[in-house]
C-alpha positions as CSV (number, residue, x, y, z in Angstrom):
1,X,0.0,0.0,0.0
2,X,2.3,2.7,-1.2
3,X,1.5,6.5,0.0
4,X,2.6,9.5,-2.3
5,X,2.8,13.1,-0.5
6,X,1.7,15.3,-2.8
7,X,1.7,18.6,-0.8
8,X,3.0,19.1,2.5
9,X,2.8,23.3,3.9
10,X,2.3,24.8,7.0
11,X,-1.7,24.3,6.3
12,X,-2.3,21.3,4.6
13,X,-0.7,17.6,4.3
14,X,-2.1,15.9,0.8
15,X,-1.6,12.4,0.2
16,X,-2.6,10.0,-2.3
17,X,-2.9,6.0,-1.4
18,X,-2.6,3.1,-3.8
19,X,-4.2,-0.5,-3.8
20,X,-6.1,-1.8,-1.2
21,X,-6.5,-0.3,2.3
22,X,-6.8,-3.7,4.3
23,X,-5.3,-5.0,7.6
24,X,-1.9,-6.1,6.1
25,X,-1.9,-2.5,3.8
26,X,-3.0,-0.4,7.2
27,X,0.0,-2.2,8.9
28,X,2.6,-1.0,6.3
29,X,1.3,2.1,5.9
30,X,0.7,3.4,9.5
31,X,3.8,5.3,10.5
32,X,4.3,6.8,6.8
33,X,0.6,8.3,7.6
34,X,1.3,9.0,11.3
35,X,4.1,11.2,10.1
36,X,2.1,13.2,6.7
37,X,-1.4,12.9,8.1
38,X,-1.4,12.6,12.2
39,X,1.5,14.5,13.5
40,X,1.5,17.4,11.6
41,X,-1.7,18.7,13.4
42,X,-3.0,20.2,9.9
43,X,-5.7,20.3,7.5
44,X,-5.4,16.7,5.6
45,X,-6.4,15.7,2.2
46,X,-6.7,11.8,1.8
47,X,-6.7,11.1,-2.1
48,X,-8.2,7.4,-2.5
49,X,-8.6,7.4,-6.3
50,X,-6.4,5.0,-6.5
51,X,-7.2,2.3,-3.5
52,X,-9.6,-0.3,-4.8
53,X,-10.9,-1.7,-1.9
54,X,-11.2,-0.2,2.0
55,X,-11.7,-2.5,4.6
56,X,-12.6,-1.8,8.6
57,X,-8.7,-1.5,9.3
58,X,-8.4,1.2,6.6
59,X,-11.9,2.7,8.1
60,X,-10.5,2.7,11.5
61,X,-6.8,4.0,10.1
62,X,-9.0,7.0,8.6
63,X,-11.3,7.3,12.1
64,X,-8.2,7.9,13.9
65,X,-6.8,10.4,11.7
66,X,-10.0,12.5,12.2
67,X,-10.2,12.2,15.8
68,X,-6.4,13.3,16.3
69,X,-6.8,16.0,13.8
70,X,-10.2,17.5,15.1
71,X,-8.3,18.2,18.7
72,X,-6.4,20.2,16.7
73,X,-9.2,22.1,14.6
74,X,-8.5,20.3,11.4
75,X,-10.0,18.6,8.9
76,X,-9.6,15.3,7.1
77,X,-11.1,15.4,3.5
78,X,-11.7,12.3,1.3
79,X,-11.2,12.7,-2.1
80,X,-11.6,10.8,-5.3
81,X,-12.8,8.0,-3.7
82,X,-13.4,4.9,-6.7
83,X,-17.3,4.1,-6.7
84,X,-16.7,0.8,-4.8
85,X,-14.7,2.3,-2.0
86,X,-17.1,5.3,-1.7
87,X,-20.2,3.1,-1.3
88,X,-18.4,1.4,1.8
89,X,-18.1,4.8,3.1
90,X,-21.6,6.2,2.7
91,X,-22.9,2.2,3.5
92,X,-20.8,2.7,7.4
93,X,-21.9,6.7,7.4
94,X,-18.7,8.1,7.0
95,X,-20.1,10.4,4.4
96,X,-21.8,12.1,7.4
97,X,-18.2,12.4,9.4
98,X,-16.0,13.0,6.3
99,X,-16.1,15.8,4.3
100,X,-16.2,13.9,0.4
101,X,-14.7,15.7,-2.4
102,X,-14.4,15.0,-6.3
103,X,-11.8,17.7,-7.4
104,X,-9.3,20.2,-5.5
105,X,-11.9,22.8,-6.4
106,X,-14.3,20.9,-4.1
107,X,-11.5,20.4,-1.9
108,X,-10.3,24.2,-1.4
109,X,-14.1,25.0,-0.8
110,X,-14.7,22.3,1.9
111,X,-11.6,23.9,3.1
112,X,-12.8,27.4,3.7
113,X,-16.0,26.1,5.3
């Protein structure tokens, strides 16, 4: 489960993900998102256009994202998620705890919200 940074500033951490976002993928990816995502105590954008499959590790691996980052006023923002992977999310009512987003335009408005 590789992770990309694709902008990292003193606002905002982007990343993208690849493949699928399972137990054994959460487990390789945890400290490389702890470190982009978590730690930086910013507004996060989670690209998922490219992860095929989510599973209630990767669910939980996003959860804890948003609780660490809301104690910090930020936001994590979904976007691009494949059709599969966001009828998981709106099927567990995550659409209701993430903010979803198609484009960077959406992105950049959910942002100023």
């Amino acid at each position: 489960m590789p992770l990309t940074v694709i902008e990292l500033t003193d606002t905002l951490s982007h990343v993208a993900l690849d493949g699928q976002l399972t137990m054994m993928g959460v487990d390789r990816l945890t400290g490389q998102f702890y470190e982009h995502i978590i730690n930086r105590a910013v507004d996060a954008v989670v690209d998922l256009s490219k992860v095929t499959f989510i599973s209630s590790a990767g669910i939980g691996m996003l959860l804890d994202a948003r609780k660490q980052l809301q104690r910090d006023g930020a936001k994590v923002i979904i976007l691009g998620a494949q059709p599969a992977v966001e009828q998981t999310l709106i099927t567990a009512r995550l659409d209701k705890v993430f903010p979803m987003a198609s484009d960077m335009a959406a992105v950049k408005e959910l942002l100023e919200k």
